[in-house]
C-alpha positions, 0 to 999 in steps of 0.5 A: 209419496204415494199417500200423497198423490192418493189424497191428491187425486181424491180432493181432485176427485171431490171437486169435479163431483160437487153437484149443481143445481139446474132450473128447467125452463117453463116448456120442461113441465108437462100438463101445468105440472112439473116432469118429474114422477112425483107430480103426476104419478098418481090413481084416478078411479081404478087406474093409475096415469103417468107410471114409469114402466119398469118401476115399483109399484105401490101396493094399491096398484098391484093387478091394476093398469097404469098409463106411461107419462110419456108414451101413454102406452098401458101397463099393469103393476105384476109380480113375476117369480124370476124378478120378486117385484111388483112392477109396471109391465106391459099390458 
């Protein structure tokens, strides 16, 4: 009885988690490009645009700066020893 309404709960469980696909609409994009950070996190010149603060950061970029894709605030990719990753900082 209890096997059963374990696997109940589990095939219940599934079909609530089936994932579904979302178009943005045309005012989502930013620039002419999409909003996600594959299309715009990129290096120009010896600073990188479009950075997402508190996430890794290639190795190229450690000890350079980087703009936010939203708040176009400025960043720097550091390592700290409390948290052993490069990451985007506030500069």
């Amino acid at each position: 009885m209890l096997r059963r309404l374990l696997v109940s709960a589990a095939l219940v469980g599934s079909a609530l988690a089936i994932p579904v696909a979302v178009s943005l609409p045309a005012s989502a994009s930013v620039q002419g490009h999409a909003s996600t950070a594959a299309s715009c996190y990129k290096q120009q010149g010896t600073h990188w645009v479009c950075i997402t603060p508190g996430a890794f950061c290639p190795k190229a970029a450690h000890q350079r700066y980087g703009y936010a894709k939203v708040t176009n605030r400025k960043y720097k990719c550091i390592y700290k020893s409390s948290d052993p990753y490069w990451r985007w900082r506030r500069a």
